[in-house]
C-alpha positions as CSV (number, residue, x, y, z in Angstrom):
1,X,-8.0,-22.5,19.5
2,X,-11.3,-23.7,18.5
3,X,-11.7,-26.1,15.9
4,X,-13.6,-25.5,12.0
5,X,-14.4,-27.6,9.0
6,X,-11.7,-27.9,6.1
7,X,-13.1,-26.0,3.3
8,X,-10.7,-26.1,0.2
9,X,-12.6,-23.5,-1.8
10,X,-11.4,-21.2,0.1
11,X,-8.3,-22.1,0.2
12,X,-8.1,-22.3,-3.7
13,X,-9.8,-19.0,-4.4
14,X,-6.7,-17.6,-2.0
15,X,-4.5,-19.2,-3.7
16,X,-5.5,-17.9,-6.7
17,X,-6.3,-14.4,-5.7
18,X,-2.8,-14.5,-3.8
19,X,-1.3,-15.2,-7.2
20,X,-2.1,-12.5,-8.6
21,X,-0.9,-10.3,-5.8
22,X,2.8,-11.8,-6.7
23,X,2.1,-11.1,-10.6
24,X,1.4,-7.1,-9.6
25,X,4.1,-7.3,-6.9
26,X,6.6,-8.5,-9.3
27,X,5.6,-6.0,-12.1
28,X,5.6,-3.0,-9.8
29,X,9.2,-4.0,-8.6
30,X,10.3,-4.1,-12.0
31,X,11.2,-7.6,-11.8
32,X,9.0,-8.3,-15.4
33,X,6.5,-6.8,-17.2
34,X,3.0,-7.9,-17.0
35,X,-0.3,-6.5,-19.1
36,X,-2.8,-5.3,-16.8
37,X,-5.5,-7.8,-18.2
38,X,-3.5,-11.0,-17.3
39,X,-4.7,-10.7,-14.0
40,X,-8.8,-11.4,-15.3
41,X,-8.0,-15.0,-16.3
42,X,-5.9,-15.9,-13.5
43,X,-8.8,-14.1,-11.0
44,X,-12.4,-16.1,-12.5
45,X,-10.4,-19.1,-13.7
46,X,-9.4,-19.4,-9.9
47,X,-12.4,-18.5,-8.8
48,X,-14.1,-21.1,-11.2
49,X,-12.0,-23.8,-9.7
50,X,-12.6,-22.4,-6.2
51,X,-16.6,-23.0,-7.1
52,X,-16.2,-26.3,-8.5
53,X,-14.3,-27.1,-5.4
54,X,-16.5,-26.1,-2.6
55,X,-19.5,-27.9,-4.4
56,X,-17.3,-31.3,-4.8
57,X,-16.4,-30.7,-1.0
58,X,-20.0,-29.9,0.1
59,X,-21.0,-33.1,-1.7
60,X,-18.5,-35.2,0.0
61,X,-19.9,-33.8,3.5
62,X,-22.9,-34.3,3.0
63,X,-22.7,-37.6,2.7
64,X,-20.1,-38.6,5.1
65,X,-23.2,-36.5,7.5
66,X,-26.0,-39.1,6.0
67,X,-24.1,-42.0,6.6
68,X,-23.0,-40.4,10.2
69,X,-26.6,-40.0,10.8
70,X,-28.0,-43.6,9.9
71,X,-25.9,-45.5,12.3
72,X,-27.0,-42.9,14.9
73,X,-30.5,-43.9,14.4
74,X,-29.5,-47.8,14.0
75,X,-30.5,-48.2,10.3
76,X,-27.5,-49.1,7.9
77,X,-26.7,-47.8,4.6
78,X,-26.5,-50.2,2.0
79,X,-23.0,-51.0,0.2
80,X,-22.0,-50.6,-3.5
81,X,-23.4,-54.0,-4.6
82,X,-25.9,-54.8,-2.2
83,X,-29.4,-55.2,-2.5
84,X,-32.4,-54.5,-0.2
85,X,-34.5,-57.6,0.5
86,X,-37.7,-58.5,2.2
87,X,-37.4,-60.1,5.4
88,X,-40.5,-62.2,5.7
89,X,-38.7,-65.6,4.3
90,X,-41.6,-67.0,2.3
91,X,-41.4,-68.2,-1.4
């Protein structure tokens, strides 16, 4: 099985959209009632969170890339707390 990237948008959005499969499901077996516009919240509202997700994700990967790619090319990323300084050593 070939390997892919983690993406938790996705799996929130099918959470979400899987959700409101059960609510239908359990309304159409009688188990409970449920107004037909319940479902609209639970649908954007996971979508929303889906969204806000995959951009926190894509952020994180990104970056983990641009630090992956400086120590390819031999330069190093500076630390929280460091500072860049000139070399040359005079006063």
């Amino acid at each position: 099985m070939l390997r892919h990237e983690f993406q938790p948008g996705r799996l929130v959005a099918g959470f979400f959209v899987t959700l409101a499969g059960l609510v239908y499901a359990g309304d159409a077996g009688g188990l409970w009632d449920t107004p037909w516009f319940v479902i609209i919240p639970i649908v954007t509202g996971g979508l929303c969170l889906a969204g806000a997700t995959a951009t926190v994700a894509h952020g994180i990967r990104k970056g983990r890339r641009a630090r992956a790619a400086g120590r390819e090319d031999g330069t190093r990323t500076m630390g929280p707390g460091e500072t860049r300084t000139s070399g040359s050593g005079r006063g």
